[in-house]
KEBA-744321 format. One record per residue: x, y, z of N, C-alpha, C, O in turn; residue in three letters; residue number from 1. Coordinates in Angstrom, 3 decimals. Each point is the difference from the previous one (the first is absolute). Layout:
REM residues N
      n.X      n.Y      n.Z     ca.X     ca.Y     ca.Z      c.X      c.Y      c.Z      o.X      o.Y      o.Z type seq
        X        Y        Z        X        Y        Z        X        Y        Z        X        Y        Z  ala NUM
...
END
This chain:
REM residues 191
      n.X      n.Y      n.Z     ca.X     ca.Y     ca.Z      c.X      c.Y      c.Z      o.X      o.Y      o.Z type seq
   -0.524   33.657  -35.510    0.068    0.065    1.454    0.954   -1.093    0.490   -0.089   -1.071   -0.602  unk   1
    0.882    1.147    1.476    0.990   -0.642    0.720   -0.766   -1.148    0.496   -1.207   -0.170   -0.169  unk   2
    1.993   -0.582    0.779   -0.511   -1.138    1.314    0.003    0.524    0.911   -0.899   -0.232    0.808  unk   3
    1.985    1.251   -0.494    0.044    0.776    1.674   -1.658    0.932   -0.243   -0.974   -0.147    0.738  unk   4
    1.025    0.890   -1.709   -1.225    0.987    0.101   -1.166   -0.781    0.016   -0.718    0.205    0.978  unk   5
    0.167   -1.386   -2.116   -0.681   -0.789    0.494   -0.147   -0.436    1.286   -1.149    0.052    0.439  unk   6
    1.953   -0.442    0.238   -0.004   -0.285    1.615   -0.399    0.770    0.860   -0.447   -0.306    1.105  unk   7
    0.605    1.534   -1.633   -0.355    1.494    0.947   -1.132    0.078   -0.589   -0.554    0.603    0.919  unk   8
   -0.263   -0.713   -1.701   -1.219    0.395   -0.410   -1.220   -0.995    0.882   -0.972    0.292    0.697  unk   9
    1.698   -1.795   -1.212   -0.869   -0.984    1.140    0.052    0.580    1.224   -1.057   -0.032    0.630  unk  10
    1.961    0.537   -0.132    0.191    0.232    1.508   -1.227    0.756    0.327   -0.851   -0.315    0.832  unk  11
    0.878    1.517   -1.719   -0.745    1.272    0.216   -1.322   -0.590    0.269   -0.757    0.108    0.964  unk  12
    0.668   -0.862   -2.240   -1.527   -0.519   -0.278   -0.262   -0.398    0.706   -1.214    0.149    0.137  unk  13
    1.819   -0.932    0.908   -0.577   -1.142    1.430   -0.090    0.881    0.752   -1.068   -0.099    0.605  unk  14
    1.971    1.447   -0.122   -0.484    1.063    1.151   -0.728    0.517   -0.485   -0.695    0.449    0.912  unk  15
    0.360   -0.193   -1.666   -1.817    0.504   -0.969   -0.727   -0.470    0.412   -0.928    0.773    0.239  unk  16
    0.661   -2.184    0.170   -0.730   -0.765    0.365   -0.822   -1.260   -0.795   -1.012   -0.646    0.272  unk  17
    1.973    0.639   -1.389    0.083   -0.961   -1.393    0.740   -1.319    0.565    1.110   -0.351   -0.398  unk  18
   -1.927   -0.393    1.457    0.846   -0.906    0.149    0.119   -1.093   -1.405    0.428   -1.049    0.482  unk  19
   -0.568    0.908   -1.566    0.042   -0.866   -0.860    1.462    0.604   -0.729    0.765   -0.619   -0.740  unk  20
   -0.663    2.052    1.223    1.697    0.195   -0.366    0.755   -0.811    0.154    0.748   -0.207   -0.955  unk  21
   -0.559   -0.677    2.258    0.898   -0.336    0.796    0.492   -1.568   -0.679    1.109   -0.514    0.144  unk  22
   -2.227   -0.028   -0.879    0.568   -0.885   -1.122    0.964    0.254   -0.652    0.887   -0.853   -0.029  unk  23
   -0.708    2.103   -0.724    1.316    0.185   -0.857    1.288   -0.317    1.100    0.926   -0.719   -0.373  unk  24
   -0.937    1.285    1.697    1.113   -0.716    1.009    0.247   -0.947    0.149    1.185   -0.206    0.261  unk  25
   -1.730   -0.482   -0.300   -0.271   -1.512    0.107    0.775   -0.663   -0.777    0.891   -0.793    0.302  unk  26
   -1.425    1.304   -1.810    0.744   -0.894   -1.060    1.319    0.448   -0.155    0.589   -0.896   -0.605  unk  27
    0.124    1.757    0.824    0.732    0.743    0.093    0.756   -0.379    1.128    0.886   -0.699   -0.493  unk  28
   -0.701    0.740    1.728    0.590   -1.071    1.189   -0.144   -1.433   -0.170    1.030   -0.662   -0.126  unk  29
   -2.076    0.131    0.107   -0.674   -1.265    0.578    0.812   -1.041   -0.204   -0.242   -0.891    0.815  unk  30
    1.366    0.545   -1.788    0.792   -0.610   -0.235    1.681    0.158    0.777    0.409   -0.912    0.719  unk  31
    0.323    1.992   -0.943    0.937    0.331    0.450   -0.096    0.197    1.601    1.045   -0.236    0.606  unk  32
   -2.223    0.661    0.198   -0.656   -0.527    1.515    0.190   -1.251    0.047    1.148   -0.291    0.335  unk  33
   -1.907   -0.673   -0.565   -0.366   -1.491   -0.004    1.343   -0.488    0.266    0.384   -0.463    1.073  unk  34
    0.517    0.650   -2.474    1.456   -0.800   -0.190    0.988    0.371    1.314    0.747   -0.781    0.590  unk  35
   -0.966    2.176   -0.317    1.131    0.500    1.290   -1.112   -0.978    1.542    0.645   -0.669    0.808  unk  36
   -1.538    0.723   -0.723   -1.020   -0.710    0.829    0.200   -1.248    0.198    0.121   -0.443    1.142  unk  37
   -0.043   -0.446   -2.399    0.524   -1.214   -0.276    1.309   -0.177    0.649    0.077   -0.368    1.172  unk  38
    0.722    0.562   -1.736    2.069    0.410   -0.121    0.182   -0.016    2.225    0.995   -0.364    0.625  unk  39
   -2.176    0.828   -0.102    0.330    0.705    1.291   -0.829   -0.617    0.915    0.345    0.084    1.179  unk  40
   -1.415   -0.720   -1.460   -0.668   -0.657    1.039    0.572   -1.183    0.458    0.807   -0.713   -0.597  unk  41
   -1.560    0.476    2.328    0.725   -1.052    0.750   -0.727   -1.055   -0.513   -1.060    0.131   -0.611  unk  42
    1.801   -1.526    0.932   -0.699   -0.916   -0.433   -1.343   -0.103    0.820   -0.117    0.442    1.143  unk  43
   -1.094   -1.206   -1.998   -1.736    0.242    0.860   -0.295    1.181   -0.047   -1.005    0.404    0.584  unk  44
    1.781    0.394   -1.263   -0.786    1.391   -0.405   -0.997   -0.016   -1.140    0.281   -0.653   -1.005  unk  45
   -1.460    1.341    1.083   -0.765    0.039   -1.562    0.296    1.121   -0.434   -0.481    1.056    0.410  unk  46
    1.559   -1.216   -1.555    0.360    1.462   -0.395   -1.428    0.668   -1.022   -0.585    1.076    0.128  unk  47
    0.426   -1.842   -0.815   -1.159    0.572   -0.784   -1.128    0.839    0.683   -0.653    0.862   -0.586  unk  48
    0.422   -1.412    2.607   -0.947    0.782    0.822    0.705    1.742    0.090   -0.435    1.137   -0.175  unk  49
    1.819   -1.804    0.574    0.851    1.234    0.042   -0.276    1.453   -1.406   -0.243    1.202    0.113  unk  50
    0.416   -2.002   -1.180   -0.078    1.046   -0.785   -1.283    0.368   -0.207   -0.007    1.190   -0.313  unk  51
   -1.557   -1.846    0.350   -0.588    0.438    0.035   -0.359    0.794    1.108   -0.974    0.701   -0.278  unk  52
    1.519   -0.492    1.787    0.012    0.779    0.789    0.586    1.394    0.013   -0.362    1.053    0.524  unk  53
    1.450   -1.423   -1.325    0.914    1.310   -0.095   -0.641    1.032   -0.870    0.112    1.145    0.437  unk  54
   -0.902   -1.308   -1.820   -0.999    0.283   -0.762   -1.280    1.038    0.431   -0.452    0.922   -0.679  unk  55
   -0.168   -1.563    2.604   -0.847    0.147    0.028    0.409    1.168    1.121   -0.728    0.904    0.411  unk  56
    2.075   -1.186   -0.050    0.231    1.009    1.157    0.495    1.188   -1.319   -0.463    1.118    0.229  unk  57
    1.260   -1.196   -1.458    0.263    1.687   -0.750   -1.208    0.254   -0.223   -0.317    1.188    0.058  unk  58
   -0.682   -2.139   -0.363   -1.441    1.306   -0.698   -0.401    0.356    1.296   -0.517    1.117   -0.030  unk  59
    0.544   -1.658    1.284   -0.670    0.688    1.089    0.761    1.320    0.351   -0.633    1.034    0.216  unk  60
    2.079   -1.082   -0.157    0.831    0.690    0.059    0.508    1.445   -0.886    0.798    0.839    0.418  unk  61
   -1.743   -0.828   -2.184    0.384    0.244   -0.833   -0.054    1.600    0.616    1.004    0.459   -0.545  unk  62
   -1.368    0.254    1.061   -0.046    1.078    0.471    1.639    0.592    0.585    0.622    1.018   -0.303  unk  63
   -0.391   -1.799    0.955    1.342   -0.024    0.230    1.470   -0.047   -0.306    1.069    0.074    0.607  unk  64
   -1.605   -0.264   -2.084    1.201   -0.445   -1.025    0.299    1.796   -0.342   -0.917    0.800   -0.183  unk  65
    2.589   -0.393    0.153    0.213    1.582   -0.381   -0.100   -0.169   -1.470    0.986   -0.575   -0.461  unk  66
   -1.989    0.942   -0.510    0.225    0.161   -1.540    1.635    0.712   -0.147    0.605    0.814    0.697  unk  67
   -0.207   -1.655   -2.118    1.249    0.390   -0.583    1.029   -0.577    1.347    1.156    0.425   -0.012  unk  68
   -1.532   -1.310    1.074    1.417   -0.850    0.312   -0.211   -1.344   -0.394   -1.060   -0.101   -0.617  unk  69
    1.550   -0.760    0.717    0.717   -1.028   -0.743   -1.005   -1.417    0.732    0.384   -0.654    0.970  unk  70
   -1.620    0.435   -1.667   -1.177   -0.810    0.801    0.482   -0.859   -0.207    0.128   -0.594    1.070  unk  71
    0.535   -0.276   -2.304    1.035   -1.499    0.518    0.239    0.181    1.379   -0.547   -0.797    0.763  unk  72
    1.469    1.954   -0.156    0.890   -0.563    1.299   -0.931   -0.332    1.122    0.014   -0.838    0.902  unk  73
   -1.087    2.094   -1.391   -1.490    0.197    1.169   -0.620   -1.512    0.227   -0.011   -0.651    1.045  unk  74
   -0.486    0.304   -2.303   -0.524   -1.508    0.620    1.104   -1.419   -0.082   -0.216   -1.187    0.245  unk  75
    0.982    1.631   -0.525    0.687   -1.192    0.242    0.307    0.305    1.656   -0.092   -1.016    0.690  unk  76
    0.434    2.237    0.028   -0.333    0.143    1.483   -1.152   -0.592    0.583    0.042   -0.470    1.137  unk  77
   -0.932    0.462   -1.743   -1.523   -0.207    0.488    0.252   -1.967    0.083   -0.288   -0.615    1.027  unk  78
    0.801   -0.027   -2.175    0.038   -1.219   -0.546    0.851   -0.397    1.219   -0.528   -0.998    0.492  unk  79
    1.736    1.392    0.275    1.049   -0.122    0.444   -0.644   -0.580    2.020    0.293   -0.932    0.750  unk  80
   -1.291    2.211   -0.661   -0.470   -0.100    1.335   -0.972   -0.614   -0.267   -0.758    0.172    0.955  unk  81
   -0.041   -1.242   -2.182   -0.809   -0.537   -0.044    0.656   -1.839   -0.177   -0.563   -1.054   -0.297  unk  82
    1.424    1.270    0.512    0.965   -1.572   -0.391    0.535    0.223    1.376    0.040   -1.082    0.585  unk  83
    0.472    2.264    0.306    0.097   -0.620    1.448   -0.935   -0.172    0.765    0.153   -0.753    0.962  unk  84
   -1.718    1.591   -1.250   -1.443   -0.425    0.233    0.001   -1.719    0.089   -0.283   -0.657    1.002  unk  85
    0.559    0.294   -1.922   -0.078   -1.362   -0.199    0.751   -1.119    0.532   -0.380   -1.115    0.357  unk  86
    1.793    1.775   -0.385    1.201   -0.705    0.977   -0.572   -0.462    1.406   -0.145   -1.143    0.433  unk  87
   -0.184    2.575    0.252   -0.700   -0.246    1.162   -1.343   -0.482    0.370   -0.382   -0.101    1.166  unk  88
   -0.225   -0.153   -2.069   -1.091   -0.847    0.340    0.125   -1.831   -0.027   -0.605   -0.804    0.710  unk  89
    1.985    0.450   -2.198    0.517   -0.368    0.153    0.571   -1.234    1.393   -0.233   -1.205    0.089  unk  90
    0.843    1.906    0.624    0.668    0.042    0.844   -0.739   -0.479    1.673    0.170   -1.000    0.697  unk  91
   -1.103    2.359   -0.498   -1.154   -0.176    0.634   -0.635   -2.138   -0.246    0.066   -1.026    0.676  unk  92
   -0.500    1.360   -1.783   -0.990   -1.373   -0.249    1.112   -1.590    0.258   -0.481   -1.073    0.366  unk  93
    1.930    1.282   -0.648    0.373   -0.771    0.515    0.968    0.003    1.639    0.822   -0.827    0.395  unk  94
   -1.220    1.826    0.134    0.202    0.047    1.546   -1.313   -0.744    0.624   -0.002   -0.600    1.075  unk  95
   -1.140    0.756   -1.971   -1.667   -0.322    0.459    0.401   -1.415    0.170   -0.035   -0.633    1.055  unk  96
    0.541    0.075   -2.588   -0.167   -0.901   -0.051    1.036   -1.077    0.927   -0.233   -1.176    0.276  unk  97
    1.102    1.768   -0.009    1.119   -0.174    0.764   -0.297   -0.292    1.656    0.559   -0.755    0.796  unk  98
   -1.675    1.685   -0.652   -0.232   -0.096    1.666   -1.138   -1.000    0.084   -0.052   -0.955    0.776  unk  99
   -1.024    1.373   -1.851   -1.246   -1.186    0.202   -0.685   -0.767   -0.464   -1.127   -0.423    0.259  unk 100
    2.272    0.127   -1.404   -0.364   -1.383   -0.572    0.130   -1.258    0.904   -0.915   -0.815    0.121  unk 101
    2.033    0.722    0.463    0.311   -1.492    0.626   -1.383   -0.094    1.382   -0.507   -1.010    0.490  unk 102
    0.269    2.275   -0.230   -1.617   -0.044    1.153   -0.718   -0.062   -0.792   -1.087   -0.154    0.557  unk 103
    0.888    0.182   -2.124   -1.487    0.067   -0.427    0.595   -1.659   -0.556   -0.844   -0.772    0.455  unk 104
    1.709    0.096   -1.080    0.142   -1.219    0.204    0.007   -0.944    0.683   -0.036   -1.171   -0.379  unk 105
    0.106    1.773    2.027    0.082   -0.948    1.047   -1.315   -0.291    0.143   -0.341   -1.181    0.053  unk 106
   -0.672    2.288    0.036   -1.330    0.006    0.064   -0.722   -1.101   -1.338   -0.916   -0.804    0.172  unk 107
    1.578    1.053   -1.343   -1.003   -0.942   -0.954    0.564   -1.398    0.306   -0.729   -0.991   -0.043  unk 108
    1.902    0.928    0.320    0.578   -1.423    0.067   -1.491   -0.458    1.483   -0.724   -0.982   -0.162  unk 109
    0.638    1.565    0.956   -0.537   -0.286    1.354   -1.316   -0.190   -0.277   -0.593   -0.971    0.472  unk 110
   -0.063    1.939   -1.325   -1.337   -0.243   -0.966   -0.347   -1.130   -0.513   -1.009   -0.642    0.291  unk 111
    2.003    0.306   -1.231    0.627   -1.315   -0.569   -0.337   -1.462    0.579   -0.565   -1.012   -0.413  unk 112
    1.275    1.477    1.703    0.201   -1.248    0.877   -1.336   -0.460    0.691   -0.511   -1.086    0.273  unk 113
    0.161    2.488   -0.107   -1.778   -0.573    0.888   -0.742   -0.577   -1.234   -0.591   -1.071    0.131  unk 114
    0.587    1.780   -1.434   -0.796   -0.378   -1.254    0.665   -2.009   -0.318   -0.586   -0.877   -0.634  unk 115
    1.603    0.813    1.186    0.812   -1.397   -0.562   -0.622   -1.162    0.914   -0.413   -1.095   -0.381  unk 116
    0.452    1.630    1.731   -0.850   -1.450    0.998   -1.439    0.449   -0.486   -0.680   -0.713    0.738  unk 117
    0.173    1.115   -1.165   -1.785    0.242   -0.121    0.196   -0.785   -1.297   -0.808   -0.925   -0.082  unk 118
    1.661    1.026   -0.977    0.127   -0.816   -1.225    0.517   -1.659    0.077    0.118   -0.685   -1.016  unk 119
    0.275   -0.022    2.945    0.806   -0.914   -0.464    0.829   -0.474   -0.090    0.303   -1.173   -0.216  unk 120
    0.588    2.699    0.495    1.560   -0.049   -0.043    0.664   -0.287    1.576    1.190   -0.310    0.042  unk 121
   -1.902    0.406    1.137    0.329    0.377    0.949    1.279   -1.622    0.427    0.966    0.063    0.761  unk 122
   -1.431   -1.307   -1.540    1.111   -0.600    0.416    1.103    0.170   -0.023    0.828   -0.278    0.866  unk 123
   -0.616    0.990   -2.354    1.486    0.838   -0.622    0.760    0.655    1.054    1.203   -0.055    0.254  unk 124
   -2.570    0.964    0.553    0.756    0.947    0.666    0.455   -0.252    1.396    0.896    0.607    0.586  unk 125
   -1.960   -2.022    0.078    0.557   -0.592    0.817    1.349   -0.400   -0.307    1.057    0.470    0.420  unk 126
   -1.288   -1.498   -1.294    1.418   -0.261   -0.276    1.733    0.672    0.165    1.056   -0.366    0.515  unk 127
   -1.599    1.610   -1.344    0.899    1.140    0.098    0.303    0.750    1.388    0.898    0.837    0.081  unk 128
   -1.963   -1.309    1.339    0.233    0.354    0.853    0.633   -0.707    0.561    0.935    0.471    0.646  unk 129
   -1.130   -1.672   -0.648    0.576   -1.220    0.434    1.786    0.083   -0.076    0.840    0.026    0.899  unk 130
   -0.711    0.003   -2.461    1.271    0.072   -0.285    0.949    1.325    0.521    1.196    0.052    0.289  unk 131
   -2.152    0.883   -0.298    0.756    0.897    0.139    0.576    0.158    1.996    0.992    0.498    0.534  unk 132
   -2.429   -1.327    0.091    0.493   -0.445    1.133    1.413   -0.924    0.705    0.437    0.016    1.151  unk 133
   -0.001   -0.746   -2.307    1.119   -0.576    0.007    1.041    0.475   -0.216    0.940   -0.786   -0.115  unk 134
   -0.610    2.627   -0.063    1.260    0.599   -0.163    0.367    0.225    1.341   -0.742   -0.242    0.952  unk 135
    2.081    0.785   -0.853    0.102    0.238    0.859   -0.803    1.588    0.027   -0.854    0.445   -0.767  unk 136
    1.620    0.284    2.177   -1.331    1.308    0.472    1.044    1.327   -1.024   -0.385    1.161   -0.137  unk 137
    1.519   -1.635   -0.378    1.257    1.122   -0.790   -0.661   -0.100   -1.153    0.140    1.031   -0.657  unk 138
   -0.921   -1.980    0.036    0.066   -0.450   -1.255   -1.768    0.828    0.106   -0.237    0.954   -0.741  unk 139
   -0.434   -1.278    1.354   -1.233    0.301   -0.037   -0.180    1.712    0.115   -0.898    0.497   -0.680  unk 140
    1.903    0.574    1.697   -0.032    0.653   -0.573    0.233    0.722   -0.973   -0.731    0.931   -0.339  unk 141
    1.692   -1.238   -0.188    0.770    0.637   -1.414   -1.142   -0.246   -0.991   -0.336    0.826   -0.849  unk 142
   -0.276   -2.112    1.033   -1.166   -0.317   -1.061   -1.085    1.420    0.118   -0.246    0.950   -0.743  unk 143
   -0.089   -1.268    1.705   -1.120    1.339    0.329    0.329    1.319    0.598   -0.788    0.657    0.680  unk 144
    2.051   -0.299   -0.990    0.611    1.099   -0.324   -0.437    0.777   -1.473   -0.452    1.081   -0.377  unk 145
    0.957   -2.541   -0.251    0.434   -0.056   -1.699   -1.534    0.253   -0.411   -0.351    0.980   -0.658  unk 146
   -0.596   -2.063    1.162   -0.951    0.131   -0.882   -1.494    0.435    0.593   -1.019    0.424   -0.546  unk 147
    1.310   -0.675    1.674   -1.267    0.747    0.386    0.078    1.531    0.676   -1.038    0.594    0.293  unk 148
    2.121   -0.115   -0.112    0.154    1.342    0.296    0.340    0.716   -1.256   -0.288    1.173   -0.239  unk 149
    0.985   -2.060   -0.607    0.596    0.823   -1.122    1.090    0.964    0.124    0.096    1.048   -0.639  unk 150
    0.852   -1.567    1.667    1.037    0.544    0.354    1.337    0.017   -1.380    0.413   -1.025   -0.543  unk 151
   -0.062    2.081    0.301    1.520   -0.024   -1.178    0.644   -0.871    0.587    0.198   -0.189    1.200  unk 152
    0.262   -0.563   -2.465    1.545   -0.741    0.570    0.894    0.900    0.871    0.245   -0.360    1.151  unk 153
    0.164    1.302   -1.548    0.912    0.865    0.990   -0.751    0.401    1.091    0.785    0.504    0.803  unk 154
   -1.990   -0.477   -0.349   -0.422    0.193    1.259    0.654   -1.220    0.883    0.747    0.203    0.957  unk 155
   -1.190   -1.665   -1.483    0.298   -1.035    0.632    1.377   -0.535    0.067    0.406   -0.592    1.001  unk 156
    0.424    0.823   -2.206    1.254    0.012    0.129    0.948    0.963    0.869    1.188   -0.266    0.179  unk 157
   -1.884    1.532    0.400    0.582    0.223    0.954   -0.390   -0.391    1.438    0.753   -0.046    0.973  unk 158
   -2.171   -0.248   -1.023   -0.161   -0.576    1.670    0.351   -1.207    0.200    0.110   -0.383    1.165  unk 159
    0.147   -0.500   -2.237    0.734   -1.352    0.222    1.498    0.104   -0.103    0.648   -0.860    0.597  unk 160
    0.033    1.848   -1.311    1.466    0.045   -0.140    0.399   -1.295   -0.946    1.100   -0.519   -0.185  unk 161
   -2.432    0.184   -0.358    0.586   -0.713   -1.276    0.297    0.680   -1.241   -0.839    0.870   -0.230  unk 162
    1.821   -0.973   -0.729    0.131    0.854   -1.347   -1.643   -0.544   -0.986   -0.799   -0.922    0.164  unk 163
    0.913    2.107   -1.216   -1.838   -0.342   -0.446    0.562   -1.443   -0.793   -0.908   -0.831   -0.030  unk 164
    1.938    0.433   -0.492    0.698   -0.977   -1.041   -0.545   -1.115    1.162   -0.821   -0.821   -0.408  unk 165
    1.141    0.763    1.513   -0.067   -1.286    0.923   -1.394   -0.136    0.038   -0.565   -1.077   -0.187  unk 166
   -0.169    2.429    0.489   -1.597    0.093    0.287   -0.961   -0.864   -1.179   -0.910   -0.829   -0.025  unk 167
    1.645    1.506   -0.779   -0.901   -0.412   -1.487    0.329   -1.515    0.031   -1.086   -0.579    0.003  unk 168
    2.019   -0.249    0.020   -0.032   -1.574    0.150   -0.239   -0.325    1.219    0.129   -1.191    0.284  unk 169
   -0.403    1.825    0.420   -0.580   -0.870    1.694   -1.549   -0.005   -0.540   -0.783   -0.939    0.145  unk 170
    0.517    2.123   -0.767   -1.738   -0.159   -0.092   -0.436   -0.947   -1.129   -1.129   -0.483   -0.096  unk 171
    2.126    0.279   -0.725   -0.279   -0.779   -1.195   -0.143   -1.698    0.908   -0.758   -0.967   -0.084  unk 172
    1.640    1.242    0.700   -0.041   -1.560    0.549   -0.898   -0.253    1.099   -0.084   -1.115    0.514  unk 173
   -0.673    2.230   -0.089   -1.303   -0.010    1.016   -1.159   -0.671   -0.673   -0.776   -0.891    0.348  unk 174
    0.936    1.702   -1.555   -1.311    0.053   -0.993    0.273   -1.609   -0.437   -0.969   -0.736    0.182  unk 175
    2.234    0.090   -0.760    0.210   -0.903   -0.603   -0.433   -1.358    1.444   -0.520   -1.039   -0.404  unk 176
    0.673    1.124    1.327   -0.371   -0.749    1.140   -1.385    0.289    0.394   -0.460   -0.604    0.969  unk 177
   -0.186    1.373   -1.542   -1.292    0.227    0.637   -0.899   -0.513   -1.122   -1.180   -0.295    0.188  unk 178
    1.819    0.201   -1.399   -0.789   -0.503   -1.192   -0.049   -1.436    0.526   -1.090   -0.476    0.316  unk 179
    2.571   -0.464   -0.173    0.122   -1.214   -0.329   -1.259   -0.841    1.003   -0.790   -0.896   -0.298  unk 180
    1.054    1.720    1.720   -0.803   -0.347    1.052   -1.703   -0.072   -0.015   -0.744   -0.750    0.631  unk 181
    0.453    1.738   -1.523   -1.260   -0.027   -0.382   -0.194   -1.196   -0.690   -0.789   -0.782    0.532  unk 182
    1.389    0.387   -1.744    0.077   -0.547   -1.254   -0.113   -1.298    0.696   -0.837   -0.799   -0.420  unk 183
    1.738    0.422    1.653   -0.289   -1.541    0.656   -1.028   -0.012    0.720   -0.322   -1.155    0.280  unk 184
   -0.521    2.136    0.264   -0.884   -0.104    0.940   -1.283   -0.089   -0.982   -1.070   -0.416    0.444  unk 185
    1.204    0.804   -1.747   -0.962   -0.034   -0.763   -0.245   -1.264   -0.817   -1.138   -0.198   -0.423  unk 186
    2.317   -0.852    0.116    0.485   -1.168   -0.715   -0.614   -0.604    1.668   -1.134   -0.400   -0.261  unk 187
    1.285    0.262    1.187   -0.052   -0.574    1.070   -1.910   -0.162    0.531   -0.462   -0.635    0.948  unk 188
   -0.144    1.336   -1.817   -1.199   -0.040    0.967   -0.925    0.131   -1.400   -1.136    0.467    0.086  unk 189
    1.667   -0.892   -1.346   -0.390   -0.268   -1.101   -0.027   -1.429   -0.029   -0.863   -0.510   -0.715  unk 190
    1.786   -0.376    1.471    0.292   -1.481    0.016   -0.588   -0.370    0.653    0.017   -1.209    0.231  unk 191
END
């Protein structure tokens, strides 16, 4: 018996209702799937979910397959819309993560902060208010643009009409002045 007729016999056997046929497919794809699965997925893809998906959609599907045409091309179709299945979820999860991470960070940082004066910390954060009271009102928003809205550099680089190259060292030197200022107010009331 052939490999093709073997293949057609499993087939039969699974629309029989022999799903333990559908193993001989398996061993028979499961490799040459995987590798094209592998070869084609986006990066953060789990190709291995993929191929075991693609697997689970031909035996659901197996009814559908025309005996005597060419079931390589059939499930590697099946494999094909199961790797852009994935693209787009993909995709999806980092638009999610894209829109509400920096609100679900603003929120733990804010969590954080109430959990930090109940711990102790609240001079820190005086402090940090303090200092941050000493910018000017340009400097203070870009800060809480940057970090408490979670605004893109290119959001803020266009409402300031600064380039992001200038942005990125104005904030470095916010941050670097807001450290030092702490750092003396903390040396200062340690003495």
């Amino acid at each position: 018996m052939t490999d093709r007729a073997r293949l057609e016999s499993a087939i039969r056997s699974v629309r029989e209702g022999d799903p333990a046929g559908f193993e001989a497919v398996v061993r028979a794809f499961e490799w040459p799937v995987r590798t094209w699965i592998v070869a084609h997925c986006p990066p953060g893809g789990d190709a291995d979910d993929v191929a075991q998906r693609t697997f689970i959609e031909a035996f659901k599907r197996i009814a559908e397959y025309a005996s005597g045409t060419d079931f390589r091309a059939w499930l590697f179709t099946i494999a094909r819309f199961q790797l852009m299945a994935e693209s787009t979820r993909l995709r999806r999860t980092a638009d999610y993560h894209r829109r509400y991470a920096p609100h679900a960070l603003a929120e733990e940082l804010e969590r954080r902060g109430d959990a930090a004066e109940a711990a102790g910390l609240s001079e820190q954060l005086d402090q940090l208010r303090s200092c941050l009271g000493g910018l000017n009102p340009q400097a203070r928003e870009i800060l809480g643009q940057r970090y408490r809205e979670g605004m893109p550099l290119e959001e803020i680089s266009r409402r300031t009409g600064r380039s992001i190259g200038a942005l990125k060292k104005y904030l470095f030197t916010l941050r670097a002045k807001l450290h030092e200022c702490i750092a003396r107010k903390t040396a200062t009331e340690t003495t």
